[in-house]
N, C-alpha and C positions, 0 to 999 in steps of 0.2 A: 239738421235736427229733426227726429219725430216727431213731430207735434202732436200727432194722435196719441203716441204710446205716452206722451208728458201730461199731458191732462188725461188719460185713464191712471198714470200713476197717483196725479192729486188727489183723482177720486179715491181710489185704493186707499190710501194715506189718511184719509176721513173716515173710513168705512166704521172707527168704533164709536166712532157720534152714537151717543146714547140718543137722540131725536131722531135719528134715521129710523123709518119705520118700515122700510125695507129690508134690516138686518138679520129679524129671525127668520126671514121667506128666503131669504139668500142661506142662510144659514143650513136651513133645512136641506136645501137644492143643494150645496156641497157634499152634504153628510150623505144625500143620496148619490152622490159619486164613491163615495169611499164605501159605501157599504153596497153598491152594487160591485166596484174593480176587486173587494175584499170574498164576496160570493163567487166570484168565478175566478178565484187564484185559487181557495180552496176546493171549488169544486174540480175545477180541470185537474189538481196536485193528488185527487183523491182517487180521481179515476184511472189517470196516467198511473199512479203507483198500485192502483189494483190492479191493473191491467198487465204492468208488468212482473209483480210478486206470482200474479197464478200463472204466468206467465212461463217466467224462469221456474215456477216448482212444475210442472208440466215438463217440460224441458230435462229438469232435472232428473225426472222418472226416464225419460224417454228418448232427450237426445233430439235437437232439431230434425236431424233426418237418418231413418234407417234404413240400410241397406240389407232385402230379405233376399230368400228364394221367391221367384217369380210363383212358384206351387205352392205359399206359403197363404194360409186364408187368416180371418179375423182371428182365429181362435187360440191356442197357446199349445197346439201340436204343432210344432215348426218343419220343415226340410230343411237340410243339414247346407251347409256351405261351406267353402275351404276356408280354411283358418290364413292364408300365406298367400293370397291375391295380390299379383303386381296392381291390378288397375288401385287396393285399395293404399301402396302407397304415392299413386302419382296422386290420389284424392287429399289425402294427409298434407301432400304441399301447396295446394291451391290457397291463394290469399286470404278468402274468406272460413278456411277451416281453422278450429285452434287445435283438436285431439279427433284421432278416430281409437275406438274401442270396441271390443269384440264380446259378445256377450251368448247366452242360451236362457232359454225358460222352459220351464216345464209346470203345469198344474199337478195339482196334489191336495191329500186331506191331512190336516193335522189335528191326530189324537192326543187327548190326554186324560185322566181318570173319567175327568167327570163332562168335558167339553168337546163339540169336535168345530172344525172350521177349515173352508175350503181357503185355499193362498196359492200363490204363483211363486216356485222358487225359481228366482233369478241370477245364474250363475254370472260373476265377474272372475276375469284375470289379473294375471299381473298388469296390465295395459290401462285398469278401468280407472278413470278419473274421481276420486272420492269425497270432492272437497264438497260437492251438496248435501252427500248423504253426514259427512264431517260436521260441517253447520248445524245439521238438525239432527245431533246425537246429543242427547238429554240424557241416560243412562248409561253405564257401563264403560268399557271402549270399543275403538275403533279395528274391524279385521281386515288383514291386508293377505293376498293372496300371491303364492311363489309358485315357481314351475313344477319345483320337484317334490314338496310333501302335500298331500291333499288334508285341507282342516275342515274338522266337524264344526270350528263354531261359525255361527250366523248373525244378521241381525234383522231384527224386528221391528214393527211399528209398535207403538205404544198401544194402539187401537188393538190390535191382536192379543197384546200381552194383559191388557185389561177382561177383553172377551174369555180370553182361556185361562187366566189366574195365574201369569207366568211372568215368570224377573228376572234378572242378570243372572247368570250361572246354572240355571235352571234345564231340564235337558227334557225332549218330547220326540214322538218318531212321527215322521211324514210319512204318507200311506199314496204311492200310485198306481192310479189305474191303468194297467197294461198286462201282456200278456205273455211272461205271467205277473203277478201282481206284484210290486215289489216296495220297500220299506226303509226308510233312514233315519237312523238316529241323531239329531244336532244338540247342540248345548247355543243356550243364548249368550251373547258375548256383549253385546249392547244393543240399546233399545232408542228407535229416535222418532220423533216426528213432525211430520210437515203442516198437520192442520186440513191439509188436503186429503179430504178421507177416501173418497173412491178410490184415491191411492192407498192411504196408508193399509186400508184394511184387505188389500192386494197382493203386495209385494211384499217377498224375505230376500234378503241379498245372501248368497252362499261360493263357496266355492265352483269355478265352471267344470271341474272335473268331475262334480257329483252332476250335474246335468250329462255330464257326458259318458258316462259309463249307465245310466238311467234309459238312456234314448242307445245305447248299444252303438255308439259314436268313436269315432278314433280321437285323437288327442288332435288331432288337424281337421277337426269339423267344429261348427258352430252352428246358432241360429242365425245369426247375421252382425252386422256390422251396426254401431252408430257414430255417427260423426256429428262433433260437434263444432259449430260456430262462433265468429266473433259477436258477430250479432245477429238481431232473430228477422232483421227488415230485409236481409241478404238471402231468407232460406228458398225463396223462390228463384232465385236465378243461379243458390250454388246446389241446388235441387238439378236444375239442366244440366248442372257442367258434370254433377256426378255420374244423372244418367247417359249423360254423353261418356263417360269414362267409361261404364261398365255396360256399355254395350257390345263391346264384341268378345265380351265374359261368355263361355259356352261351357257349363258344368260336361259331367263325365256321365249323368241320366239327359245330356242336352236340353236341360233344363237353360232357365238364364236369370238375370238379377234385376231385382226390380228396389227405388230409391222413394222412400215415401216419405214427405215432409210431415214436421207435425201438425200443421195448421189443417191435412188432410185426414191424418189417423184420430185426431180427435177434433173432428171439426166443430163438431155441439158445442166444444167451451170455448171455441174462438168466435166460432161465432157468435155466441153471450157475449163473450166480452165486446165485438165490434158494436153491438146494441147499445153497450154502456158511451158509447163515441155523442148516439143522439141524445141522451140526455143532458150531457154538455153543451152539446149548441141549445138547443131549445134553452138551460138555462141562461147562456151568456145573450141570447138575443133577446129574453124577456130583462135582463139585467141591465141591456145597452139600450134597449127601449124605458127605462123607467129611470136613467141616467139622461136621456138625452130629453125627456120631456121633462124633469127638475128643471134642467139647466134653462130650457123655454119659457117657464116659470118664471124661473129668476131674472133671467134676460128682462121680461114682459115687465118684471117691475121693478128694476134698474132700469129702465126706459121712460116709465110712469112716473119710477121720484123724479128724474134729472129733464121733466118737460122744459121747463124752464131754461137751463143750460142748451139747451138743443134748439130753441125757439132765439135763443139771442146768437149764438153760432150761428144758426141757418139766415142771421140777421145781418150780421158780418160777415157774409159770403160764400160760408164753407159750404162743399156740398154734403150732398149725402153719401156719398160713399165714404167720405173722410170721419162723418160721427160716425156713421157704423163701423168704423176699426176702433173706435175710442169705446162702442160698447163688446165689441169682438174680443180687445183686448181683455178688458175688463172681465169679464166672461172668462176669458180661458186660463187668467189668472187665479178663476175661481175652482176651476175644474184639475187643472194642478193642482190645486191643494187638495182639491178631494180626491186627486190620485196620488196624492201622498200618502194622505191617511189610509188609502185604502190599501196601499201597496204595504202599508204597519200593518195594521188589523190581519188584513188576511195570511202573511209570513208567518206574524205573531201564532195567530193559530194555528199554521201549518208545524210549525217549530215547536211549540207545544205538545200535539199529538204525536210528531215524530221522535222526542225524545224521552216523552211521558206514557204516550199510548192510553191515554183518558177515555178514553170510546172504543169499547171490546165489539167485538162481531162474534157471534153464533159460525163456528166453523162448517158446521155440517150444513149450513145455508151457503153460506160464503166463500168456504175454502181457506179463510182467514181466522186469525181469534183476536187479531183487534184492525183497525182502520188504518192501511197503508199510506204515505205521503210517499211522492216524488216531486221535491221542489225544482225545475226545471229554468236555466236563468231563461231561454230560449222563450218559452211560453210565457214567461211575465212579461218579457219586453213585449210580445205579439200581442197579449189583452194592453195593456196601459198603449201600446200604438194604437192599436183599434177602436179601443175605449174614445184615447184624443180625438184621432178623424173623424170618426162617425156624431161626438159630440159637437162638434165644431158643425158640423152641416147640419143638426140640429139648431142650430144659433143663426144660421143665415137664413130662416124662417121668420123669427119674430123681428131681427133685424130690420127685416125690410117695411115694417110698418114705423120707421123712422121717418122715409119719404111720403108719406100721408099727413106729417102734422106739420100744420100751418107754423107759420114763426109769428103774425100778429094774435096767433090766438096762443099757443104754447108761452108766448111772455105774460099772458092774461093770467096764465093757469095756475089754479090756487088748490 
């Protein structure tokens, strides 16, 4: 038999003694467990799920990693590539790819009576995966691209179509600069957006044969390749395997291919977002610091009411190690509870926002227009384990001023 864990249960079993005048300082020291484990399940589910929304719309735009021409610089004048690369489909089977796709871009001006506006048209094929741009079509429908007939229609961001006073069916010409100067006419087909403005107000997705008769290109060139992933924690190391693949690619100018991850073509907003990592720790460790001094509190006087008890034990023999699992126990039973409630509260809210969306974000700060959730089970279990241990070694502090009180004077104590 326990003996420690049977009289900390007695005690428990009292605890709603209305004379206990330790109740509401215990009270309080729980509530501060539950609403510190409830502060850092939402804060960690807020960040993780920001982090991966602009994440994947990033992505979305661009594709974990592209494969250019090595001559190819920041700007959206591309060198052409073969469209029919062996190395790109030994790339297509590698474990961590799910799609590769072949893309082009071309900058340009688009007129219309009274508005103009610089945009990137972005030619897809029949190859091109459409289900992000799918997701985030709010107007219109969706265009799908075939080998053999080239289509005028496009799609647009909302962001544009605002700017230039333009809607679903509506037709406008793009104006580019080259030499000699040349001009196309498209019709809008549907209109979507991300929220993500530096994109949206960027890209038009069109046909790749209009890129390609643009740049004076055979139907077997491109701008490049992208390939996309299962997941984004793998783009470093299927970044290697690709450039391992297309290295002994030698164009017909002997030029060669170069494999750029996103985390490097848009590094600015990764690394923003890695930024958003510290303000989660700093908040969980100011959290598990003001959880674990409650519970020191409460210990301290849960130790103070039960002198008495502990004075007649220590009188009858027991040591000290044996009442401090009886106030150990007693303690951690308190602290479960306040990671119960706090494992409520914080879901609670997290389920809330995720299904209600109660808290909007300002997009053109955030990239959002309301407050992402990613409830993760992995991460709850890792705070409520962390939360316990680091609480508990919190508790073996006051604990030990068990062994300082006398038992002839602790039976005195009134």
């Amino acid at each position: 038999m326990n003996t420690e864990l049977f009289i900390a249960k007695r005690i428990i079993g009292v605890r709603g003694d209305k004379k206990s005048f330790s109740r509401s300082i215990v009270g309080i020291a729980t509530f501060g467990i539950a609403l510190g484990l409830a502060v850092m399940i939402v804060a960690v589910s807020i960040v993780t799920g920001f982090k991966d929304e602009i994440s994947n719309k990033v992505i979305g735009f661009g594709s974990h990693i592209q494969v250019v021409n090595l001559d190819s610089n920041s700007s959206y004048e591309t060198s052409p590539i073969p469209k029919n690369l062996t190395s790109m489909q030994q790339i297509a089977k590698m474990d961590e790819v799910r799609h590769v796709q072949s893309f082009s871009i071309k900058a340009g001006i688009i007129k219309t009576e009274e508005n103009i506006q610089g945009a990137v048209l972005k030619g897809v094929g029949p190859d091109y995966d459409w289900s992000f741009i799918d997701e985030s079509l709010i107007d219109g429908v969706p265009i799908r691209i075939n080998d053999s007939i080239r289509t005028n229609n496009i799609l647009i961001s909302e962001s544009i179509s605002l700017m230039l006073g333009l809607k679903v069916d509506d037709s406008f010409n793009m104006y580019f600069i080259q030499d000699p100067p040349r001009a196309r006419k498209f019709t809008i087909a549907g209109i979507y957006r991300t929220s993500l403005v530096e994109f949206d107000q960027l890209y038009i997705y069109a046909d790749i044969k209009h890129v390609q008769r643009l740049n004076n290109w055979t139907v077997n060139q491109v701008s490049g390749y992208e390939v996309m992933l299962h997941d984004i924690h793998d783009a470093m190391i299927a970044t290697e395997k690709v450039r391992e693949a297309i290295s002994m690619d030698f164009l017909d100018n002997d030029s060669r291919l170069k494999a750029v991850p996103i985390q490097e073509r848009y590094n600015q907003i990764f690394d923003w977002l890695k930024l958003q990592d510290m303000n989660v720790i700093i908040i969980i460790l100011l959290m598990v610091i003001v959880a674990g001094f409650n519970m020191i509190s409460g210990l301290l006087i849960l130790i103070l009411e039960r002198t008495n008890m502990i004075g007649i034990l220590k009188a009858l023999g027991t040591v000290n190690a044996s009442i401090r699992k009886i106030f150990i126990y007693q303690s951690g039973y308190l602290a479960l509870k306040g990671l119960f409630w706090g494992n409520v509260i914080g879901l609670a809210l997290c389920l809330l926002q995720q299904q209600f969306n109660i808290i909007s974000l300002d997009p053109s700060s955030y990239y959002l227009d309301t407050v992402p959730i990613n409830i993760n089970l992995m991460h709850i279990l890792a705070l409520n384990a962390g939360t316990l241990f680091i609480t508990f070694l919190f508790l073996l502090i006051p604990s030990m001023i068990i062994s300082r009180i006398s038992p002839e004077r602790a039976i005195r104590f009134n």
